[in-house]
C-alpha positions as CSV (number, residue, x, y, z in Angstrom):
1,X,-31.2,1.5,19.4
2,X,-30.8,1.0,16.0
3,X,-33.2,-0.6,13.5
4,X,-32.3,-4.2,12.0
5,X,-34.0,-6.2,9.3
6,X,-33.7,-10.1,9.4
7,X,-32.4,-11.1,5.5
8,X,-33.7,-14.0,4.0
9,X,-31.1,-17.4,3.8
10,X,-30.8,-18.0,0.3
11,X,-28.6,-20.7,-1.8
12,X,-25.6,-19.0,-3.3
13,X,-23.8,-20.4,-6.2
14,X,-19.7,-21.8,-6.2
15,X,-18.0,-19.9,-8.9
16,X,-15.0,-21.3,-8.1
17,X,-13.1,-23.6,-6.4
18,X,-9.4,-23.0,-5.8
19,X,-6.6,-23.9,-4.4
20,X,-4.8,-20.7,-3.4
21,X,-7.2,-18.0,-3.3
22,X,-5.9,-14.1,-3.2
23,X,-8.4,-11.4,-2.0
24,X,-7.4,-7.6,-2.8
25,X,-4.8,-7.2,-5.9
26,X,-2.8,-4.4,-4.1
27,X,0.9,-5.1,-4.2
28,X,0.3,-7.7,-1.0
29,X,-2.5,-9.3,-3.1
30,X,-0.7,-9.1,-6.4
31,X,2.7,-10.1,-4.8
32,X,1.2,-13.3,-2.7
33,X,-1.2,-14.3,-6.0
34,X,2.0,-14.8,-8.1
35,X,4.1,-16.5,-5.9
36,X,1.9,-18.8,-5.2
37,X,1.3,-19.7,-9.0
38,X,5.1,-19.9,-9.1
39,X,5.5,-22.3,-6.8
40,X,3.0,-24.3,-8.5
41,X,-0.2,-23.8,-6.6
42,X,-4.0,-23.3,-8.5
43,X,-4.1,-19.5,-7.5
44,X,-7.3,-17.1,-7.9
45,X,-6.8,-13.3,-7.1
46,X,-10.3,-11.5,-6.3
47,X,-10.1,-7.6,-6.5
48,X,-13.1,-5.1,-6.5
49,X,-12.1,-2.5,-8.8
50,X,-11.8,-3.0,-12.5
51,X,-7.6,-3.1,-12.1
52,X,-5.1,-4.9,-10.3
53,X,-2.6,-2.7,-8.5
54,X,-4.3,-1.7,-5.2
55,X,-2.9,1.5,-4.0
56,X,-0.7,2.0,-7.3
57,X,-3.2,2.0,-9.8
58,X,-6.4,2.5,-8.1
59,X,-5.0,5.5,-5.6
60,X,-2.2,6.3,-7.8
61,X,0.8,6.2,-5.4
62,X,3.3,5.4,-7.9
63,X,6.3,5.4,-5.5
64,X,7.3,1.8,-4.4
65,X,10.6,2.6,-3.1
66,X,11.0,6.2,-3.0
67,X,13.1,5.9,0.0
68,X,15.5,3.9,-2.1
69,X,19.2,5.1,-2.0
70,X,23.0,4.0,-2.8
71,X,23.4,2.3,0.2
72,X,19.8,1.0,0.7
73,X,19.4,-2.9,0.9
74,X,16.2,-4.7,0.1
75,X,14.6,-8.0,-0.4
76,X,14.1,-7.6,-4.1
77,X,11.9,-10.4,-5.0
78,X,8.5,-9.2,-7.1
79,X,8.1,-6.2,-5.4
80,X,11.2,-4.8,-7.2
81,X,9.8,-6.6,-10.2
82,X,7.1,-4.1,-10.3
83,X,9.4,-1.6,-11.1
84,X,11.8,-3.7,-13.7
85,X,8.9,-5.0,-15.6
86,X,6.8,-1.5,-15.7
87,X,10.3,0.3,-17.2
88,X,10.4,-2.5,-19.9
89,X,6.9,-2.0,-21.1
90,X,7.1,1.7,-21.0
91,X,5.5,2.8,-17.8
92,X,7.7,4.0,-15.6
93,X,10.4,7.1,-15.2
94,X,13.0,8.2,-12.4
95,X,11.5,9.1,-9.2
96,X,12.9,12.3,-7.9
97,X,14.0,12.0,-4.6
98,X,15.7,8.4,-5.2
99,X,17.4,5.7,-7.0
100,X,13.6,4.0,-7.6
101,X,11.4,4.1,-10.3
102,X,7.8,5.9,-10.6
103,X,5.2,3.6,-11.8
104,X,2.7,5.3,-13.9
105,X,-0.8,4.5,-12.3
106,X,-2.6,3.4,-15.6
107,X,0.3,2.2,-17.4
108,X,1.1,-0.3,-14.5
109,X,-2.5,-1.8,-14.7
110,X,-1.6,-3.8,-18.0
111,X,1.8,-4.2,-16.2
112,X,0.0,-5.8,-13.5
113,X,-2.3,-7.9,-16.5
114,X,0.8,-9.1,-18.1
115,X,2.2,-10.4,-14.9
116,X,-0.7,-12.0,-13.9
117,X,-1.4,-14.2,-17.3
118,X,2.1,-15.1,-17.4
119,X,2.1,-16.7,-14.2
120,X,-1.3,-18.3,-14.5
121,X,-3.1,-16.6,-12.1
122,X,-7.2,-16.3,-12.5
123,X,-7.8,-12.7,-12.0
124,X,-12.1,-12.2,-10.9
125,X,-12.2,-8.0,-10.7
126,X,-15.2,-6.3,-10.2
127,X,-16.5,-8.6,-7.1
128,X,-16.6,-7.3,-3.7
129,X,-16.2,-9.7,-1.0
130,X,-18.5,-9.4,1.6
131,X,-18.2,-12.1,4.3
132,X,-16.0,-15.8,4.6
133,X,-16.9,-18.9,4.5
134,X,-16.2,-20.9,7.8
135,X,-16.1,-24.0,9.1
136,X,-15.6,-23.7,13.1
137,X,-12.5,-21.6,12.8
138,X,-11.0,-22.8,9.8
139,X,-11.8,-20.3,6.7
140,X,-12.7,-22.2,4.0
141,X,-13.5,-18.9,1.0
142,X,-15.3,-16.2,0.6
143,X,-19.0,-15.0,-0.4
144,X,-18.9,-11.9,-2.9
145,X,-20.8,-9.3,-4.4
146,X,-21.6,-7.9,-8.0
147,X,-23.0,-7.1,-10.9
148,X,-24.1,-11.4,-11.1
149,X,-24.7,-11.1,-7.1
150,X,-24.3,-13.2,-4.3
151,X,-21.8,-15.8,-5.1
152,X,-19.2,-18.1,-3.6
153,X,-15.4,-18.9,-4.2
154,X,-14.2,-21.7,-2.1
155,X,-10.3,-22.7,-1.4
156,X,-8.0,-25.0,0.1
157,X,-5.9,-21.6,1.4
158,X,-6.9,-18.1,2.2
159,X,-4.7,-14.8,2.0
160,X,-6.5,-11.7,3.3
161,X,-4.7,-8.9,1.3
162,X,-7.9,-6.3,1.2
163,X,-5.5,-4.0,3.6
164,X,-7.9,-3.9,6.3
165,X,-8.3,-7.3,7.5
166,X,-11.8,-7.4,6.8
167,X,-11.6,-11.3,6.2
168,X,-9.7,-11.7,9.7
169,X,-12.2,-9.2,11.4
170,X,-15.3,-10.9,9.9
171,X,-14.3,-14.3,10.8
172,X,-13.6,-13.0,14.4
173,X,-9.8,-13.2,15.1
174,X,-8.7,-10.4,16.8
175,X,-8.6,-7.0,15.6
176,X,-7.4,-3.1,16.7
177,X,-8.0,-0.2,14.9
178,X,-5.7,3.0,15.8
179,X,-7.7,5.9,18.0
180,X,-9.5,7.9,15.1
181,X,-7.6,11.1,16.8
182,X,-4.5,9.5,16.0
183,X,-5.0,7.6,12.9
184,X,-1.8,8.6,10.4
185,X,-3.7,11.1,7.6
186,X,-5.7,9.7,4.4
187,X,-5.6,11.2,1.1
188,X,-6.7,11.7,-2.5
189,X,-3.9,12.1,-4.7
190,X,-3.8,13.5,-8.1
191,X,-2.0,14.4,-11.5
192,X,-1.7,17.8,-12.9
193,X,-1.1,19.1,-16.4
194,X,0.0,22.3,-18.3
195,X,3.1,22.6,-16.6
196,X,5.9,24.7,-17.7
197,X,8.5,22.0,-16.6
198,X,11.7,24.1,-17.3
199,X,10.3,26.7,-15.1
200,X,9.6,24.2,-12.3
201,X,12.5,22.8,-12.6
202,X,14.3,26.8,-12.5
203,X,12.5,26.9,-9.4
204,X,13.1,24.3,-7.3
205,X,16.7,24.6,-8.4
206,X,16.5,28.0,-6.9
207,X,14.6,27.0,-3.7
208,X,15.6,23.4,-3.0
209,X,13.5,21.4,-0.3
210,X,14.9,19.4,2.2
211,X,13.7,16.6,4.7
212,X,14.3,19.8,7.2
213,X,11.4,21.4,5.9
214,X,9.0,19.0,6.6
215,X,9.1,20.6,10.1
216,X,7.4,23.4,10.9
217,X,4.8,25.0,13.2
218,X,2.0,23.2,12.3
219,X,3.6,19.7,11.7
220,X,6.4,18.2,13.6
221,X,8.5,15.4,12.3
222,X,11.1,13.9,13.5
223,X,14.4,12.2,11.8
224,X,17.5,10.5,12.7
225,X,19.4,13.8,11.8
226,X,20.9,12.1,8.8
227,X,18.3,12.9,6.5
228,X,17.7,16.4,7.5
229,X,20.2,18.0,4.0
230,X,18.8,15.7,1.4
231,X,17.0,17.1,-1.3
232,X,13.3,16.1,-1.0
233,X,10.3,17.2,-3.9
234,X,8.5,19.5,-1.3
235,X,5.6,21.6,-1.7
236,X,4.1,23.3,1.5
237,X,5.3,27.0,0.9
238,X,3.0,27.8,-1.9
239,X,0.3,26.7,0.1
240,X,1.1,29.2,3.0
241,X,1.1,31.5,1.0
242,X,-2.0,31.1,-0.3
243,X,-3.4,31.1,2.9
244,X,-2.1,34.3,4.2
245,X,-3.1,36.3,1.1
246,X,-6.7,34.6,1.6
247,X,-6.5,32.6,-2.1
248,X,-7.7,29.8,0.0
249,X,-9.3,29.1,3.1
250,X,-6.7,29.8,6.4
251,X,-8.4,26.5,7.5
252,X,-6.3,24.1,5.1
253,X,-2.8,24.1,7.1
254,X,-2.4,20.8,6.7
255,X,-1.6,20.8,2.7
256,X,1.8,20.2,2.1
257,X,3.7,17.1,0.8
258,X,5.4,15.7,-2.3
259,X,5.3,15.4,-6.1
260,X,6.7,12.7,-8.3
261,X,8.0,13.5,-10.9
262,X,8.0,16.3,-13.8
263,X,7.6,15.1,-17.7
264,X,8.2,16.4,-20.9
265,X,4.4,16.2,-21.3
266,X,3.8,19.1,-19.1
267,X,2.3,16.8,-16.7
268,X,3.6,17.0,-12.7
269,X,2.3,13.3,-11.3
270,X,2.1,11.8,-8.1
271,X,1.1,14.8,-6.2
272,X,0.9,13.8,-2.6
273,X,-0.2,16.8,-0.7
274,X,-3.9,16.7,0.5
275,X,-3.6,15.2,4.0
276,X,-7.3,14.4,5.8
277,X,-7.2,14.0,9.5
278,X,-9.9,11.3,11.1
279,X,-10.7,9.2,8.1
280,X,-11.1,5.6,9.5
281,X,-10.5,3.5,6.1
282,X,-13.0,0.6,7.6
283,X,-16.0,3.5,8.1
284,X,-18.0,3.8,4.5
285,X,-19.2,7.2,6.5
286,X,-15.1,8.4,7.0
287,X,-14.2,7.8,3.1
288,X,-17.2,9.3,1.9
289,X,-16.5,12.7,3.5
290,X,-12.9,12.2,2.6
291,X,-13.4,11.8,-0.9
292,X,-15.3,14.8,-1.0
293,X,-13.2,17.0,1.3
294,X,-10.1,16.0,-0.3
295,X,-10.9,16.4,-3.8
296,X,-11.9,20.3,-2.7
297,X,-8.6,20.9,-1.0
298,X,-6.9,19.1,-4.3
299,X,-8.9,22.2,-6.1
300,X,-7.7,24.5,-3.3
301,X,-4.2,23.1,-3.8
302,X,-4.0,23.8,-7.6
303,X,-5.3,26.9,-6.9
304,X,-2.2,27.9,-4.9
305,X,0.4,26.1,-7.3
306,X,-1.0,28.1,-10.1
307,X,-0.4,31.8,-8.4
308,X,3.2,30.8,-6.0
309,X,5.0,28.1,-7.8
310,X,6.8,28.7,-10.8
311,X,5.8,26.7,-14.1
312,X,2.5,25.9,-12.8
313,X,0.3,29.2,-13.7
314,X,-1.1,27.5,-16.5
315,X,-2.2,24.0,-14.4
316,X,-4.6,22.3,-14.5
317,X,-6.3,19.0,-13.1
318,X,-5.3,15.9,-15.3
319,X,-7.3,13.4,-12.7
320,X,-7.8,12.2,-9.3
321,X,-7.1,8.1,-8.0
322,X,-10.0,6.5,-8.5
323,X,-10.7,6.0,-4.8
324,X,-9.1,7.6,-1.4
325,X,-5.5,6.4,0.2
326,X,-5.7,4.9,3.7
327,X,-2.4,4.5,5.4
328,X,-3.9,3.8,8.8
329,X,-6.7,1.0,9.4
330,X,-7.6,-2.6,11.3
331,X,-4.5,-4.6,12.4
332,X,-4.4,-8.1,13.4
333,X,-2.8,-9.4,16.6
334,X,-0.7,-11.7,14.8
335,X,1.0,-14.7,16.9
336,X,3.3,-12.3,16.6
337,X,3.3,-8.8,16.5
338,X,6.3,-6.7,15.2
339,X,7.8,-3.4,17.4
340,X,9.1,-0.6,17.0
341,X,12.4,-2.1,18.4
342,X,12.8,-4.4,16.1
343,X,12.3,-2.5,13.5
344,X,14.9,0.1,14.8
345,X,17.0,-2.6,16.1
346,X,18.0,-4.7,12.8
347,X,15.7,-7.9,14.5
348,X,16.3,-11.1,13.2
349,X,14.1,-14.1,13.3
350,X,14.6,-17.5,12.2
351,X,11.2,-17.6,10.0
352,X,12.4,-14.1,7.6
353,X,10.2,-14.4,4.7
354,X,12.3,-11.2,3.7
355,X,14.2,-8.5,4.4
356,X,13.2,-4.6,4.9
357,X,15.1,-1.5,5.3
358,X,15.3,0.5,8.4
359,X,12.6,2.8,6.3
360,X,9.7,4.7,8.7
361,X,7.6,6.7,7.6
362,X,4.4,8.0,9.8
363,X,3.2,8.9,13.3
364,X,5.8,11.8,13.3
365,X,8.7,9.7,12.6
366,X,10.5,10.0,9.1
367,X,13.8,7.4,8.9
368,X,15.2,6.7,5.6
369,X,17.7,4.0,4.9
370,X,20.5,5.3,3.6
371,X,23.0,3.6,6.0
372,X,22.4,-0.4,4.3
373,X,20.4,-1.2,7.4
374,X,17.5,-3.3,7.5
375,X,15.4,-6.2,9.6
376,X,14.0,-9.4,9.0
377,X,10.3,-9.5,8.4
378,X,8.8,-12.4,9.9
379,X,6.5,-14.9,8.7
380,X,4.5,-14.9,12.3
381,X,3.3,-11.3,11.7
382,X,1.0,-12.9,9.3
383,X,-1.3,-15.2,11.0
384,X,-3.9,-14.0,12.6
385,X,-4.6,-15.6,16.4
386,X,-7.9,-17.2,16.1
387,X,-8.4,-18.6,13.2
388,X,-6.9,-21.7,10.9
389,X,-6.2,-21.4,6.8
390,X,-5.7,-18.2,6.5
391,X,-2.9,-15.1,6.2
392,X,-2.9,-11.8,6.7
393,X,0.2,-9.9,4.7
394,X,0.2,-5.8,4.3
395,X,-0.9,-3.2,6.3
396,X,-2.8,-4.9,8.7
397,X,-0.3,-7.4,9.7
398,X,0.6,-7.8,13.6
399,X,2.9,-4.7,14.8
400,X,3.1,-1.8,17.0
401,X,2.2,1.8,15.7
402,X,6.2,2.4,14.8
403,X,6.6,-1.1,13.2
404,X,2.9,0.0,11.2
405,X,5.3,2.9,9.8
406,X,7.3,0.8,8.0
407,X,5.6,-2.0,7.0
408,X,2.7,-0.4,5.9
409,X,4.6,0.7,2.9
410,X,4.1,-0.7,-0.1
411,X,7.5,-2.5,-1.2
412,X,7.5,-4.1,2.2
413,X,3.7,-5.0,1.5
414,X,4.7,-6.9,-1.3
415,X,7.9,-8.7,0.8
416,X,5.1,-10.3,2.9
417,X,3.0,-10.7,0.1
418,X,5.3,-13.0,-1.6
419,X,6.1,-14.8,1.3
420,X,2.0,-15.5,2.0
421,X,1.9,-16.8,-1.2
422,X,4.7,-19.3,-1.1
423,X,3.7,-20.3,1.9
424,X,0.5,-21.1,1.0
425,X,1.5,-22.8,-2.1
426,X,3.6,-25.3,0.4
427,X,1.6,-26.0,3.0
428,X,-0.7,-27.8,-0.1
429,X,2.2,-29.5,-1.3
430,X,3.3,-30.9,1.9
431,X,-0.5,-31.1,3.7
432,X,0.3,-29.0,6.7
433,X,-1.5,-26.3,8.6
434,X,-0.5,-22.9,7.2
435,X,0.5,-21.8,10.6
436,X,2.7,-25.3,10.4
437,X,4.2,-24.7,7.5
438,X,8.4,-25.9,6.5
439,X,9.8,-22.2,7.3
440,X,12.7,-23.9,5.9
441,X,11.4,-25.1,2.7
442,X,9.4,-21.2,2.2
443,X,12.5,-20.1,2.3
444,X,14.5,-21.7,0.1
445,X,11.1,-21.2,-2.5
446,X,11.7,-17.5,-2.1
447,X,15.2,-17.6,-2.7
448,X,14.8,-19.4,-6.1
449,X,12.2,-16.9,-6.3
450,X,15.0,-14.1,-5.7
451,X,13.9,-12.9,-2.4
452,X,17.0,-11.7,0.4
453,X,16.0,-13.3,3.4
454,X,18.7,-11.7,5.7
């Protein structure tokens, strides 16, 4: 049995009191904090690091839409925004593997800053929040933590974008977590200098990778077929290598994935290819160890690159996200919860607060879009069952593992983020329930907003 300790009530001071209140400044938070400024609503955004940006700036995942190809149709709205306002300020380059832009991680944090004061948004970073406030089952805001701390922030609306539905989960609605065993891998990604990047280049040229190859005998994905010949930034060889001469330990068969892009700078970014089995994003116990484990295979994985990849003898570490990357955490059961079939299946449904290509990505299953088909997302997937004034957009909205695939990913994150927002924003102006809310009159906000809807 474990040991408790009974803490003191105390008297906590209101710092604010809002009308549209935004916690977690990923692209669901940043995307749902904007749109409901732009639609006219008193909007605070809460975010515990020092940045907004979430998973682009604090993790460095700098692909929104690297999926993204001639035929591909999307939502647009802010999410593609990101990427048009990041190349106009100078921090952003041509992904790879697709017709998308890479956002540079730090660049896009002034991005983010400029978007954010434009649209009037009150930005309170360095707070972590730490419990809502209720009333019966109605959430009324939020207490937080930090340097100052305990303090309150109080609101009229609610949007739970931390991308683990730890509002939701604390004020009791319904939650599930994926079987630890079976949880889609975390990682640390990083950015590498001192590359020779005509000699990379020479080599992949000479060697191109392929979706194909992400198959082999230790991991096992599989693809409509269509994707199987297109050209995909792929490192897993050098790592194999590495392994069977014993340059690193023979335990580390699970390195292998993708790199950005290559600059002029000598610099390789994005490098996606430390994957960390068993890392339960909502266990402080799970992210330590994965920090630490994944920046030694990071060091293992340089290692490698230097001695089997061409251009890279002379690399070296330029830097680490600032925190771990969780694709796999606590979902709500929505009032309703998106599949696999529908996601597969071109659903439509009369609330679409956006569209989403037919893009999967995760529990084995690699689809990319390059066919122009897509599915509604629907604004139902965002309220939680349980609980009044508050919505749920991102990764843990409602939806099977196969749905999770998709819309865990970060351009569709910020389709539902946008559509939170708005909604939000109307249900003040009108006085209805969120879960209430004109459908019709979202919708016609998001389209002067410039969001497809089907």
């Amino acid at each position: 049995m474990s040991k408790t300790l009974l803490e003191p009530a105390r008297d906590v001071d209101i710092v604010a009191d809002t009308e549209v209140l935004v916690v977690g400044a990923g692209p669901a938070g940043l995307s749902a904090a904007l749109a409901a400024a732009r639609a006219g609503a008193e909007t605070t955004l809460v975010e515990r690091f020092g940045c907004l940006g979430g998973n682009i700036t604090a993790v460095g995942v700098e692909g929104m839409a690297w999926y993204r190809r001639e035929r591909t149709v999307e939502a647009n709205g802010i999410g593609r925004e990101f990427e048009q306002r990041a190349h106009e300020l100078g921090a952003a380059t041509p992904e790879s593997q697709s017709d998308s832009l890479e956002l540079d991680a730090e660049g896009f944090k002034v991005v983010a800053d400029v978007l954010v004061e434009e649209a009037g948004v009150r930005p309170l970073l360095h707070r972590l929040v730490v419990a809502p406030v209720m009333d019966g089952t109605v959430v009324r805001g939020v207490i937080t933590e930090s340097k100052r701390g305990r303090e309150a922030i109080l609101a009229k609306r609610v949007i739970d974008a931390t991308g683990d539905a730890d509002i939701a989960h604390r004020a009791g609605a319904p939650t599930q977590t994926t079987p630890r065993e079976e949880m889609l891998a975390a990682s640390v990604m990083f950015h590498l200098a001192g590359i020779d990047k005509a000699e990379f280049l020479a080599g992949v040229r000479e060697d191109p990778q392929t979706y194909a190859d992400w198959s082999d005998a230790d991991w096992d994905v599989v693809t409509d077929g269509k994707e199987d010949a297109l050209f995909s930034p792929y490192l897993r060889k050098p790592f194999a290598s590495a392994i069977r001469d014993g340059v690193i330990p023979s335990s580390l068969t699970t390195l292998g994935g993708t790199w950005g892009a290559v600059h002029d700078s000598g610099e390789v970014t994005y490098m996606n290819v430390v994957n960390l089995a068993g890392i339960d994003g909502t266990d402080p116990d799970d992210l330590t160890r994965g920090e630490i484990e994944g920046r030694r295979h990071a060091m293992h994985a340089i290692a490698a690159l230097r001695r089997y990849t061409r251009g890279c003898k002379n690399a070296r570490l330029r830097n680490f996200g600032m925190t771990i990357g969780i694709r796999d955490s606590r979902k709500i059961d929505a009032v309703y919860n998106l599949t696999g079939e529908d996601v597969r299946g071109q659903a439509r449904f009369h609330d679409s607060i956006g569209i989403y290509p037919e893009f999967i990505d995760g529990y084995g299953v690699l689809v990319l879009p390059t066919t122009g088909r897509y599915y509604d997302v629907p604004f139902r997937c965002m309220v939680p069952q349980g609980l009044r004034n508050l919505l749920v957009p991102g990764r843990p909205s409602g939806g099977d593992k196969i749905a999770h695939a998709s819309t865990r990913n970060m351009s569709c994150c910020a389709v539902q983020g946008q559509g939170a927002g708005v909604a939000a924003a109307l249900s003040l102006r009108t006085g209805t329930e969120l879960a209430d809310v004109d459908i019709t009159a979202v919708q016609t906000e998001l389209s002067r907003q410039g969001v497809r809807l089907h």
